[in-house]
Structure formats: C-alpha cells, structure tokens
C-alpha positions in Angstrom: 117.6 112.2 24.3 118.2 116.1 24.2 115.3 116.7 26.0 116.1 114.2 28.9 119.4 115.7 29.1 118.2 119.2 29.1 115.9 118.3 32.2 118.5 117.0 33.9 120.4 119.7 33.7 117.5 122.3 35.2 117.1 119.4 38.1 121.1 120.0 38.9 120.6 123.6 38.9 117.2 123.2 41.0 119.4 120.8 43.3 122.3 123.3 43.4 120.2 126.4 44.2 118.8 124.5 47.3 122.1 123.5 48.2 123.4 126.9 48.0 120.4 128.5 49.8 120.4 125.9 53.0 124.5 126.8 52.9 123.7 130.5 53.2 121.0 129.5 55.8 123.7 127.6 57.9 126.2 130.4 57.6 123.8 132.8 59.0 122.7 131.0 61.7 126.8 130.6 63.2 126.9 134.2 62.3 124.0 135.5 64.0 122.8 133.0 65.9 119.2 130.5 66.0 116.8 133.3 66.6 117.5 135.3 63.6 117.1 132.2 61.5 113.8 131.4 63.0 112.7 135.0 62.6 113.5 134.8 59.1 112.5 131.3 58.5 108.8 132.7 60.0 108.8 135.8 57.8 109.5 133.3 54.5 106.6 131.0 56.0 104.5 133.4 56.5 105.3 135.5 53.0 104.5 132.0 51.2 101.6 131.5 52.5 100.4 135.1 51.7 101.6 135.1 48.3 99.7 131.6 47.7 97.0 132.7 49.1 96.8 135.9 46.8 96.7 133.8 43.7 
C-alpha cells in the first residue's frame, strides 16, 4: 500500500511540475508576446531532439 501511495505522490508532483511550467509558459507569452514563446518553444524542440539524439 506504501508503495502505491508513494507513486502517487511522484505522479502529483510530475502533474504539478507540468502545471507550473505551462503557467510560466502562459505568463510569458501575455508578457512578451507569441513570437518569443514560439522561439523558445523551437529552441526546447530542437534541444530535445539533440540531446536524444546524443544518447
């Protein structure tokens, strides 16, 4: 049962570290405005795929 609850807890925090991310995404984007975010969002694509392609 520990061990259920325990993984629950690490989805939450998972869950709440997305949430908190896409609110710091939205707050950006009134703030600076779309491009920005898409210039950003492209340089996070772009830095995933070479750091998954390096492995």
């Amino acid at each position: 049962m520990s061990l259920t609850f325990s993984l629950f807890l690490e989805i939450t925090e998972l869950d709440l570290k997305i949430v908190f991310f896409i609110f710091v995404n939205l707050s950006v984007v009134i703030s600076f405005g779309s491009p920005l975010f898409f210039l950003t969002l492209g340089k996070l694509a772009s830095f995933g795929m070479y750091s998954s392609r390096k492995k």
